[in-house]
N, C-alpha and C positions, 0 to 999 in steps of 0.2 A: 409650527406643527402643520404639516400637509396633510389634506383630505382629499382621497382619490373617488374618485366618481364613477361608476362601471356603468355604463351603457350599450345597453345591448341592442340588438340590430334586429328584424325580422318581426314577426307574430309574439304579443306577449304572452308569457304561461298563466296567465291569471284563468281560475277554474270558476265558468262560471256557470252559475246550476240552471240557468233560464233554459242552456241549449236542451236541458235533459227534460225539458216539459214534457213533449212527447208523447213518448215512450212512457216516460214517467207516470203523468197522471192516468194512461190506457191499465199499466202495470197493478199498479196500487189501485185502482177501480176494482181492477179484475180479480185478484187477490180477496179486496176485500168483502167481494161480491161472494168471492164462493165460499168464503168462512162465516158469513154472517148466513146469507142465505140456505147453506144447505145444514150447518148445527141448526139455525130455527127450526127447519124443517127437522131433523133429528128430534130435536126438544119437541115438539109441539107431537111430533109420534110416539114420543114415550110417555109426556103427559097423557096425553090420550088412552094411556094402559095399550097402544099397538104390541102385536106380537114381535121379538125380536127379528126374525125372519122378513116381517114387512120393511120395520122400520129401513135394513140396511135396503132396503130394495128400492126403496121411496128416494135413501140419500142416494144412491149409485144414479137415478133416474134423474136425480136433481142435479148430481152431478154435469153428465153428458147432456140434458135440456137446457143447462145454464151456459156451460162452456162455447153449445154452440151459437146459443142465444147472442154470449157476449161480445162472442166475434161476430156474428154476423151486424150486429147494430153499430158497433165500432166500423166496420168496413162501410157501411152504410150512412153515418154518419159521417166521417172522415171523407169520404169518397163526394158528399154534397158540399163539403168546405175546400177540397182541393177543386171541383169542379168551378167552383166561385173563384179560386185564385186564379186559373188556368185562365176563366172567362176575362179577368179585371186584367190579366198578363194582355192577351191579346188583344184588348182592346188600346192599351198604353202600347203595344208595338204599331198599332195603325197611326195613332195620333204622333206619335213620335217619326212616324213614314213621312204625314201629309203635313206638321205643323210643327215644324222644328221648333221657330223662332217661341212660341208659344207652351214647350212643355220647358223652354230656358226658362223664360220669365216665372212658368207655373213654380219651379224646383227652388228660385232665385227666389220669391215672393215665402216658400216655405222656409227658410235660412234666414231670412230675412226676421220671422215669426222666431225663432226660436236663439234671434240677440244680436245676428252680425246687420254690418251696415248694408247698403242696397250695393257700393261698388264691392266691395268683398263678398257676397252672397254671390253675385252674380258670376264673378272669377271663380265662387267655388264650383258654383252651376256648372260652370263651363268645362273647368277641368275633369270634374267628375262626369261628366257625360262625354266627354270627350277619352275616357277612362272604359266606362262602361253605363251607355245612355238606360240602358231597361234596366239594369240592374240599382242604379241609383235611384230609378222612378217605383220601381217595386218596393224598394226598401224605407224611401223616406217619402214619397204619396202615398202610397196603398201598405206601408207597413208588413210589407212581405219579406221575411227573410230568410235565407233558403233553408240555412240551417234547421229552421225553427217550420219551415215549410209544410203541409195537410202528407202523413204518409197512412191512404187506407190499409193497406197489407201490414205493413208496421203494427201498427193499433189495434188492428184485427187478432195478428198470431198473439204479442203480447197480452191483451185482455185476456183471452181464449185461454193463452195456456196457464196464465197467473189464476186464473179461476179453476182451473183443474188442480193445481196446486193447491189451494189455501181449500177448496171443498173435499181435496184428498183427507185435510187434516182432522176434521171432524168424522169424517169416516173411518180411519183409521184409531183413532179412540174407540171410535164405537166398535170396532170389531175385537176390541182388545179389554174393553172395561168389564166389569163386573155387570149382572142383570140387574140388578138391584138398587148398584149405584150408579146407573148409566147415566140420569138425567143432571147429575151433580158431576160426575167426570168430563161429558160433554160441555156443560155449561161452563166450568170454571177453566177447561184446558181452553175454550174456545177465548173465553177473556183474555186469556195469555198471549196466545199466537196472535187475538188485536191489538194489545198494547205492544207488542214485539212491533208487529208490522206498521204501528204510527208510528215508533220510534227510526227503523231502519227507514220507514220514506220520508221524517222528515230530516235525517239526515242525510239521504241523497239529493233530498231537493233545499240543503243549506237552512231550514226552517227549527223554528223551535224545538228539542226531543221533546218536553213534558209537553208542549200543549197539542204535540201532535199526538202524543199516547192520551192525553185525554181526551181527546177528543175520539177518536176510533174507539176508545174504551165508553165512553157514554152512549155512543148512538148504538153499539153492539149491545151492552146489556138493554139497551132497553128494547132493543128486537126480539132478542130472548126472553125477555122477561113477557112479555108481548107473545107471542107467539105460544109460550108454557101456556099462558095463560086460558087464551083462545082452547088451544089443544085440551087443555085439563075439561074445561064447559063444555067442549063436545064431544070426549070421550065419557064426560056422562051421560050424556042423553044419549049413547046410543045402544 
């Protein structure tokens, strides 16, 4: 019986979900920032006894202060992690200008670290920098890969606009619920759309479905629950 072997050439298809950090985690922050934060804020204005009229105006308010919030700390944050990689980049193209022999041995000594012998590390040093010298020092000294690289603008629009999304959602019940049953339509649609959205990101990011739904499901209700709370004690007293 013969067994044929197919071997293929080029880049393998294998999907793997690390490239999609990213985006990813900006995405799913952002998202979950405007569903949790701006139903609290809903919940905690109808606890309150607020008039209907406020309350949408409080979410819409919370809406567009959040969104912009989110992008802008995304770009400001991302933009301090890319500045660090750009810095750590150009400092490994100066040493790799004035100290050839010395970033061989640096790259060969970490190969070395992670199984092969000192003459094969060294040929692999060699080849691979002889390949491409900054890129192989970015990626296996400083752990920098491009793929995976600081994008501010990226992480910016996606936070920003995944939080206009997920704070639409609780708004859009509220404009549509009952008056009476708003703080229960809110609260329990809001549960939904967080356990949806553990589950779609952790299967974008290859990760467990239930423990990602439970977990966005636990720390939402208890924001909820939290914030009713809060809101019911000061819409008495006032």
């Amino acid at each position: 019986m013969k067994t044929k072997f197919i071997i293929s050439s080029g880049y393998h298809s294998e999907i793997h979900f690390s490239k999609r950090a990213g985006w990813l985690r900006a995405a799913v922050l952002g998202a979950n920032d405007g569903l949790i934060s701006t139903a609290s804020l809903i919940v905690g204005m109808a606890a309150g006894q607020a008039a209907p009229d406020d309350i949408l105006l409080a979410g819409v308010a919370g809406l567009v202060a959040g969104c912009m919030s989110m992008a802008a700390g995304e770009y400001v944050s991302v933009s301090s992690q890319s500045d660090t990689e750009k810095a750590d980049i150009k400092k490994e193209q100066k040493e790799l200008a004035t100290n050839i022999d010395h970033e061989y041995q640096e790259l060969a000594e970490i190969y070395q670290q992670r199984g092969l012998n000192a003459a094969l590390a060294r040929e692999v040093a060699e080849q691979l920098m002889a390949h491409d010298a900054l890129g192989s020092h970015a990626r296996d000294e400083l752990g920098i890969i491009d793929g995976q690289r600081a994008r501010p603008l990226q992480a910016a629009l996606a936070s920003g606009l995944t939080f206009a999304i997920g704070a639409s959602l609780p708004l859009t019940v509220t404009f549509l619920a009952p008056i009476d049953a708003l703080l229960v339509w809110v609260a329990s649609s809001t549960l939904f759309f967080l356990v949806s959205l553990g589950l779609v990101a952790a299967k974008a990011g290859g990760a467990p479905l239930l423990k990602g739904a439970i977990r966005v499901g636990f720390w939402g209700s208890l924001a909820l629950a939290t914030t009713a709370t809060i809101g019911s004690m000061v819409g008495l007293n006032i």
